[in-house]
Backbone as ProteinMPNN parsed JSONL, in Angstrom:
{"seq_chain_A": "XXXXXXXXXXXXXXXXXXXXXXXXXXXXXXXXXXXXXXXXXXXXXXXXXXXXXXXXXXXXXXXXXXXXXXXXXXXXXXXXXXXXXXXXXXXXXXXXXXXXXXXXXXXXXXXXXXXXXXXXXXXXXXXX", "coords_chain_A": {"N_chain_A": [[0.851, -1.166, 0.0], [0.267, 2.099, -0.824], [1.941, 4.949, 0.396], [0.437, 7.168, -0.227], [-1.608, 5.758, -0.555], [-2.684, 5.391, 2.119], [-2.49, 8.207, 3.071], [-4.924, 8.842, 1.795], [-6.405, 7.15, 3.099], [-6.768, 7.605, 5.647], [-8.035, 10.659, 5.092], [-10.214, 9.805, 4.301], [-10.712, 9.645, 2.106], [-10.29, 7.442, 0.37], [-11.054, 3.979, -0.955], [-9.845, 2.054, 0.233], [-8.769, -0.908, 2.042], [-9.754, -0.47, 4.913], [-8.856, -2.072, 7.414], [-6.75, -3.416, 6.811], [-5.03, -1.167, 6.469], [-4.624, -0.264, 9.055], [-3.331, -2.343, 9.735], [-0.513, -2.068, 8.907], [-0.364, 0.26, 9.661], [-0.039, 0.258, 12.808], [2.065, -1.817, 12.646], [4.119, -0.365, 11.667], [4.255, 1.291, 14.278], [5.001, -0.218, 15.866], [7.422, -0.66, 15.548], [8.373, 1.632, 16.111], [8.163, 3.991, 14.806], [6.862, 7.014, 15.931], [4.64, 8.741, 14.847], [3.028, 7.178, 13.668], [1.328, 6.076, 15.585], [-0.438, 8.337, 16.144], [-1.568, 8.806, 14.173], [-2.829, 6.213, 14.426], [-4.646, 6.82, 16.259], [-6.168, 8.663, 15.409], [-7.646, 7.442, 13.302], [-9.481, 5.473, 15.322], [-10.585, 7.788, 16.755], [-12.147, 8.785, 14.981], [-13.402, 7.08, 14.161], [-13.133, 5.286, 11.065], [-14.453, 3.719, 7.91], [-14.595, 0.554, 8.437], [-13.32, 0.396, 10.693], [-14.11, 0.481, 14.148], [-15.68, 3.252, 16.007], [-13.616, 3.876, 18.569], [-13.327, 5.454, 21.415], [-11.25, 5.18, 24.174], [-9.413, 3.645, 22.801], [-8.199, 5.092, 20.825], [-7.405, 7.118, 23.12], [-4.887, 5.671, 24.251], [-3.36, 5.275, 22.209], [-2.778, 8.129, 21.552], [-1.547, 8.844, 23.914], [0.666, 7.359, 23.665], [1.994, 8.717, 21.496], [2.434, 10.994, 22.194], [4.152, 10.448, 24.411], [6.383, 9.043, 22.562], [7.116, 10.704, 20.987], [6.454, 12.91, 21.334], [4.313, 14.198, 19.931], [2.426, 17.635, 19.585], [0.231, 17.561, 18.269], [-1.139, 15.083, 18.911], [-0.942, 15.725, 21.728], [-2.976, 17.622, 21.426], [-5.864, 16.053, 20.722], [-5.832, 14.488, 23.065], [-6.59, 15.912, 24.872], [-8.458, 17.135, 23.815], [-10.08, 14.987, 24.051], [-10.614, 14.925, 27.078], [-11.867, 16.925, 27.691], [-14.159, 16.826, 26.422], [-15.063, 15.168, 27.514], [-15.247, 12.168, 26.844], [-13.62, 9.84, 27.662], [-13.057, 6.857, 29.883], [-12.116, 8.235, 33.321], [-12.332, 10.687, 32.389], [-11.442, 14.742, 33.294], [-11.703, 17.72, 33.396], [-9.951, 19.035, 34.611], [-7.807, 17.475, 33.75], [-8.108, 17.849, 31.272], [-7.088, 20.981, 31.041], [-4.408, 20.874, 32.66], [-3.587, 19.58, 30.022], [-3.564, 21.061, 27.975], [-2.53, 23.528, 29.367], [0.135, 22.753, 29.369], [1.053, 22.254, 26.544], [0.744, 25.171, 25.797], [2.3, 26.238, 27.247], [4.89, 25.532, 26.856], [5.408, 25.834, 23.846], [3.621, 27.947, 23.296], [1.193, 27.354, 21.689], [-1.285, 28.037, 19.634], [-3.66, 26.839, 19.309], [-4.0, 25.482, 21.82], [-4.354, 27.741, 23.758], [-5.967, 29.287, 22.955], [-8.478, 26.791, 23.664], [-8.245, 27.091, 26.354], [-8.531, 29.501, 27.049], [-11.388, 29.524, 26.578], [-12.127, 27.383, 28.574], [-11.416, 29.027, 31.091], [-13.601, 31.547, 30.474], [-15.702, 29.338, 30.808], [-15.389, 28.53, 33.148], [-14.31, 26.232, 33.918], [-13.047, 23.953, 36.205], [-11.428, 26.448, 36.554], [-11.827, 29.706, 38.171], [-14.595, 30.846, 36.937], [-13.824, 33.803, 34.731]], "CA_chain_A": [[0.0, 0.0, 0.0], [1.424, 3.197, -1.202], [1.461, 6.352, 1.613], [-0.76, 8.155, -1.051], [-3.105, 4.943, -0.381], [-2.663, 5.51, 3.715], [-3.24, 9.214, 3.447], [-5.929, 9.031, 1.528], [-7.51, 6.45, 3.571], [-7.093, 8.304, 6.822], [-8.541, 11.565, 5.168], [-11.19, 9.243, 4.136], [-10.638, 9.422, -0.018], [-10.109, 6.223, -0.7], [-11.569, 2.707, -0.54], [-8.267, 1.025, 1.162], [-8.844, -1.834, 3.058], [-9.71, -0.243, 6.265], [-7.828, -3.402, 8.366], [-5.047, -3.352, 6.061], [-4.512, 0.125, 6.644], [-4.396, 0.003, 10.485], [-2.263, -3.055, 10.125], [0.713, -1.25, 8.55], [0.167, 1.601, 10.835], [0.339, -0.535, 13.53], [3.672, -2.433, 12.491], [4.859, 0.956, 11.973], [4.405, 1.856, 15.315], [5.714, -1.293, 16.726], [8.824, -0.452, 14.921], [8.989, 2.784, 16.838], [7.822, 5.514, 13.93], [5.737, 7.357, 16.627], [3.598, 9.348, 14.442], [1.8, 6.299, 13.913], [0.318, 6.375, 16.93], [-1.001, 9.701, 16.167], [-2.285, 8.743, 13.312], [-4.152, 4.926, 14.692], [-5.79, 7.568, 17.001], [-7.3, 9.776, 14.795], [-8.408, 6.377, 12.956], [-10.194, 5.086, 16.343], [-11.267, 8.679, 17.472], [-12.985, 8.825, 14.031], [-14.168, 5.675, 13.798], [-13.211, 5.385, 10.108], [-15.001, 2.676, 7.478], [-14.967, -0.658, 9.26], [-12.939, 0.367, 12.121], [-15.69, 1.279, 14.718], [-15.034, 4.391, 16.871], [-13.287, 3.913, 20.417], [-12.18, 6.594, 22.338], [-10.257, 5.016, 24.569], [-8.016, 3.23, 22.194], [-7.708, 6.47, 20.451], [-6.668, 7.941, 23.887], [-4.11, 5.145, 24.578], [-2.477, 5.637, 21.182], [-2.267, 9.008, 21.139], [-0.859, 8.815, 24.977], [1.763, 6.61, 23.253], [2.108, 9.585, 20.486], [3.217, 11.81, 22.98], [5.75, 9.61, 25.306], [7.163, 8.297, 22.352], [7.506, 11.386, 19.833], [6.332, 14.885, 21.596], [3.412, 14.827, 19.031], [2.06, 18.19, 19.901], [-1.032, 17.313, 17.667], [-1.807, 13.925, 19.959], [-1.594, 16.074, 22.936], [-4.104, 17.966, 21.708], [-6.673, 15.572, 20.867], [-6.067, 13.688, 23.923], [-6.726, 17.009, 25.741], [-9.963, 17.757, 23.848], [-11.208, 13.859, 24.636], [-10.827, 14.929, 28.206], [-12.41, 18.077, 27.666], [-15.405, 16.423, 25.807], [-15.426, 13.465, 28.764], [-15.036, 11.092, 26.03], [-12.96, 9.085, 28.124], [-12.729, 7.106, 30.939], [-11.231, 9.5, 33.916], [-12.121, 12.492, 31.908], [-11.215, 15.201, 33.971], [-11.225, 19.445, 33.106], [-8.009, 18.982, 35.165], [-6.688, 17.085, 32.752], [-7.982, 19.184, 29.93], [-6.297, 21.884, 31.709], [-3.299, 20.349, 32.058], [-2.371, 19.312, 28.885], [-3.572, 22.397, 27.383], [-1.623, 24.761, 29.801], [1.562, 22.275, 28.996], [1.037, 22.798, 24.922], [0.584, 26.765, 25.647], [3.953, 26.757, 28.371], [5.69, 24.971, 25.966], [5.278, 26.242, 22.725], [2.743, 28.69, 22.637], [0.218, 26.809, 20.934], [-2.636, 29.029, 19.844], [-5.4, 26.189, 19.508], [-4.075, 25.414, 23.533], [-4.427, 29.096, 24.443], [-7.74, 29.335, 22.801], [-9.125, 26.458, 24.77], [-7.756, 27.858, 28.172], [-9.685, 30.54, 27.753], [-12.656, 29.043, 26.72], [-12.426, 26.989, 30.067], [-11.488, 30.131, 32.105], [-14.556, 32.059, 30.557], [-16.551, 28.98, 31.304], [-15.361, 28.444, 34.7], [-14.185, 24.626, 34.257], [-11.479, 23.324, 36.556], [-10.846, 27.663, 37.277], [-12.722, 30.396, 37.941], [-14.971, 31.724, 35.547], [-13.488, 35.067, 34.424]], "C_chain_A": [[0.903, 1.237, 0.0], [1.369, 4.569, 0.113], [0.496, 7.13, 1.151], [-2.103, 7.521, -0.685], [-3.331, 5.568, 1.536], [-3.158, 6.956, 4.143], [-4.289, 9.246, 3.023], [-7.134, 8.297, 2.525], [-8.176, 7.189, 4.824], [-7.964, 9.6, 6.509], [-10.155, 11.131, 4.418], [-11.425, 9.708, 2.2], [-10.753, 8.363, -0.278], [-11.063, 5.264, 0.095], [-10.414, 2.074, -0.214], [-8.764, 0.408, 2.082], [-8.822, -1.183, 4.54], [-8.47, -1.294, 7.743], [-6.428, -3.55, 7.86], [-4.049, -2.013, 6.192], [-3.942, 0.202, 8.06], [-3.382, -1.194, 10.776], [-0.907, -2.636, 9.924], [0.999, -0.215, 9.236], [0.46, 0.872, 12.326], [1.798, -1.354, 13.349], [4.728, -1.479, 12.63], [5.473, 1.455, 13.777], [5.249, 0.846, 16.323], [7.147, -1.536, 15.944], [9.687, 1.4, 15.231], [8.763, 3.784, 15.701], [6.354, 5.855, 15.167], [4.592, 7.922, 16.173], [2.525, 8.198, 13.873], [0.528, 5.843, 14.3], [-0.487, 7.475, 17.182], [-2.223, 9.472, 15.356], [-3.693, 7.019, 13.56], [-5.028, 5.722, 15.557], [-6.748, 8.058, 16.725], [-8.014, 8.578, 14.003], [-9.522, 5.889, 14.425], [-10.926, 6.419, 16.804], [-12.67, 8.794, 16.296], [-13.946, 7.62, 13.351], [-14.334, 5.51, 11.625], [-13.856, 3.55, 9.035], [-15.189, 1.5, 8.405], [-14.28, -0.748, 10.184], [-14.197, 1.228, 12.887], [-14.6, 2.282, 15.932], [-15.036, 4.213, 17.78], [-12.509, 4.968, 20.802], [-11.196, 6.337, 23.305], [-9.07, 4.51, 23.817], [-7.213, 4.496, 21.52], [-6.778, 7.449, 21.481], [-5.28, 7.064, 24.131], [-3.042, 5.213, 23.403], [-1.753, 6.979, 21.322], [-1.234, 9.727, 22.372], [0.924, 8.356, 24.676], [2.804, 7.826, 22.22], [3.137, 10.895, 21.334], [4.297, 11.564, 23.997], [6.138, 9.627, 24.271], [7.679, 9.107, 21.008], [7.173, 13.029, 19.82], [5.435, 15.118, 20.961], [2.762, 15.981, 19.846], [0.23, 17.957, 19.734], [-2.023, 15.796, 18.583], [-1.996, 14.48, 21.277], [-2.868, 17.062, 22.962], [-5.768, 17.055, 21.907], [-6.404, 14.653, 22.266], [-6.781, 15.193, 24.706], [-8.162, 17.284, 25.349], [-11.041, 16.32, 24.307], [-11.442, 14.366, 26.435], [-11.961, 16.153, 28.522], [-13.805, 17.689, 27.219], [-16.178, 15.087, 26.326], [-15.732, 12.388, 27.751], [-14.53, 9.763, 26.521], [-13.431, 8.598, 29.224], [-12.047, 8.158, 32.194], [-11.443, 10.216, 33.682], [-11.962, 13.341, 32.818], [-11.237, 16.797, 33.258], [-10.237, 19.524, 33.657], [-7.644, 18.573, 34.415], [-6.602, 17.605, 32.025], [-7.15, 20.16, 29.988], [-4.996, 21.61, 31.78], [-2.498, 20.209, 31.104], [-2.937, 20.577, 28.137], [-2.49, 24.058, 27.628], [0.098, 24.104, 29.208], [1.729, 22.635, 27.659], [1.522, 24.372, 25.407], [2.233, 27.274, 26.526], [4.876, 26.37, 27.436], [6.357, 24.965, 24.47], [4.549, 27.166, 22.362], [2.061, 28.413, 21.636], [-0.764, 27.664, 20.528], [-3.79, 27.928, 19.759], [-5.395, 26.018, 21.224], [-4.476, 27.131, 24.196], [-6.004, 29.465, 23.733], [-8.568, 28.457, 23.893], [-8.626, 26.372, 25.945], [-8.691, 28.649, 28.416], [-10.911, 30.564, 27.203], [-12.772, 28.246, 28.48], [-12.661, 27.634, 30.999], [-12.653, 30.843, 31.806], [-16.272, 30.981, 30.866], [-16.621, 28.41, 32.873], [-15.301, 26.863, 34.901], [-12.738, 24.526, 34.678], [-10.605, 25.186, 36.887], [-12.232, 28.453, 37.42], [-12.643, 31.069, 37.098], [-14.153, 33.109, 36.086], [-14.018, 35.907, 33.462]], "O_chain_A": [[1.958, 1.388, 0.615], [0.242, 4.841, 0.528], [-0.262, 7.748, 1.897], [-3.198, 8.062, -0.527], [-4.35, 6.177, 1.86], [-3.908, 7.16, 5.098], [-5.059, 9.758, 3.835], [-8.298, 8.657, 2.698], [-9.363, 7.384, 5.087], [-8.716, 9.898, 7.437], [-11.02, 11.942, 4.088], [-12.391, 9.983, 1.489], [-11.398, 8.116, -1.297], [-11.634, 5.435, 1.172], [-10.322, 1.159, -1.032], [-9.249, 1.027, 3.029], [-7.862, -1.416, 5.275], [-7.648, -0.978, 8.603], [-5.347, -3.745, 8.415], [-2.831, -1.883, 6.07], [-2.834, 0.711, 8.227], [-2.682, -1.183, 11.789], [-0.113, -2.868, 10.836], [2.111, 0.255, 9.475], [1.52, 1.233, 12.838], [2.556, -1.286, 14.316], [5.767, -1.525, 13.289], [6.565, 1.787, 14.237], [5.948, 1.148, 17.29], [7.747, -2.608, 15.876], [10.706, 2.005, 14.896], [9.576, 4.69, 15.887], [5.288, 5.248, 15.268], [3.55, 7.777, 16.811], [1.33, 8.438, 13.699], [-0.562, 5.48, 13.857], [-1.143, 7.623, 18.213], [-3.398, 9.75, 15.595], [-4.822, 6.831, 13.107], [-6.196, 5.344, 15.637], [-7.851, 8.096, 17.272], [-9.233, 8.74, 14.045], [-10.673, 6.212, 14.133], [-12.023, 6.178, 17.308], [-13.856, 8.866, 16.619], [-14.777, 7.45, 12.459], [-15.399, 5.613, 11.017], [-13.64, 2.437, 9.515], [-16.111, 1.623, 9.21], [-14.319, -1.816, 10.795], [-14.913, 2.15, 12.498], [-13.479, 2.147, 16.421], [-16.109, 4.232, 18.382], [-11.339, 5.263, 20.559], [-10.265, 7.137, 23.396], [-7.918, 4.843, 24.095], [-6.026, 4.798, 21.636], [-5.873, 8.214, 21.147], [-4.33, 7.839, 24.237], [-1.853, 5.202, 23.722], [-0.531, 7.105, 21.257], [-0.451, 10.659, 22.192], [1.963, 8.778, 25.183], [4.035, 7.813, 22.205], [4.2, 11.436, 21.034], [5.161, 12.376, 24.327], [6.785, 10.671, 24.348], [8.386, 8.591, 20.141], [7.381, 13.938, 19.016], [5.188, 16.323, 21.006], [2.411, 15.573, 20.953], [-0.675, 18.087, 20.557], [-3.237, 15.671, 18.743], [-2.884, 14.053, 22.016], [-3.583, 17.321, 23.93], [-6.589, 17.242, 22.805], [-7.334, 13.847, 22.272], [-7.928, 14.927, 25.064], [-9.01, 17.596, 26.185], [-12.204, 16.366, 24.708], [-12.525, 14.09, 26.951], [-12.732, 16.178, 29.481], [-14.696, 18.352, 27.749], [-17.127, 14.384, 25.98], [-16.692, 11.68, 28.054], [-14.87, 8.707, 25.988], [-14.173, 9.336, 29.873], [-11.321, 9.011, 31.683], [-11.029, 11.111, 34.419], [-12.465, 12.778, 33.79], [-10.459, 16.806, 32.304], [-9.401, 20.244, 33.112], [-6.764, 19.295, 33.945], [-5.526, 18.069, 31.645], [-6.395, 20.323, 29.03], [-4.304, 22.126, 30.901], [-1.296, 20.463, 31.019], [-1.955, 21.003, 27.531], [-2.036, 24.968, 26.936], [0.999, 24.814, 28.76], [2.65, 23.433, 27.488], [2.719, 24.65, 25.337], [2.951, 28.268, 26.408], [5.808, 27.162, 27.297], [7.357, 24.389, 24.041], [4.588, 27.461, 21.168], [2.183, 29.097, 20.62], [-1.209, 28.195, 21.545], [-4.89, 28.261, 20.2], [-6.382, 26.288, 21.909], [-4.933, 27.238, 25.334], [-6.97, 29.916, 24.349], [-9.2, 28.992, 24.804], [-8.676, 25.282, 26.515], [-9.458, 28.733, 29.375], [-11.574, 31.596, 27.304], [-13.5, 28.687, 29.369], [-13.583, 27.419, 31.785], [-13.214, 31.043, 32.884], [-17.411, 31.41, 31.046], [-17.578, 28.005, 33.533], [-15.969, 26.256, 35.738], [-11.697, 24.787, 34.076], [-9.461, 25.251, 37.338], [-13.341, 28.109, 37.013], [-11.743, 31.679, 36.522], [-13.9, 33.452, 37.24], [-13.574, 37.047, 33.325]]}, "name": "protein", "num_of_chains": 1, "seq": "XXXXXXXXXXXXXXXXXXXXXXXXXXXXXXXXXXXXXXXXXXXXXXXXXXXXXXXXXXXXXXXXXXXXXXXXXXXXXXXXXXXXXXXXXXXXXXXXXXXXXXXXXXXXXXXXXXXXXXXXXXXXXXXX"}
């Protein structure tokens, strides 16, 4: 399968073997290319063709995404599953968390946007 087939599948263009797709990203990842793991997330968060949508596996990938490669982009979506209690645990602390870490860290602007959506809704701080 060509990467043209893999992006397309993930941005949902193509007909690619859904299972065949997540198996190569998967080998990938078990060969240590971390963005992998970024990417089996956004497959499971999205529940794409005949993979059905889990949020936790999505969160455990993209947990993996960020130990194992700094993805900035996995800490966000893990940050908005927490934020959208998608998860087990969900927490606005956690949201908070990994949002203030993105924004300390890099000056993220999607993390500094939802900060202060939280702070003007008064989750996990006070409203302001």
């Amino acid at each position: 399968m060509s990467n043209e087939d893999k992006f397309n599948y993930l941005v949902g263009l193509s007909t690619v073997d859904a299972e065949k797709a997540m198996g190569e990203l998967i080998e990938w990842s078990d060969k240590g290319f971390g963005h992998a793991n970024f990417l089996i997330g956004v497959i499971y968060e999205s529940g794409k063709n005949s993979i059905s949508r889990d949020y936790e596996k999505a969160a455990l990938y993209y947990e993996k995404a960020v130990v194992e490669s700094r993805s900035v982009q996995a800490m966000l979506r893990l940050a908005s599953l927490h934020y959208l209690k998608r998860i087990g645990g969900s927490s606005d602390e956690m949201a908070f968390r990994f949002y203030s870490e993105l924004y300390e860290s890099n000056k993220n602007s999607s993390s500094s946007m939802m900060l202060g959506a939280m702070y003007f809704e008064g989750r996990f701080v006070e409203k302001t």
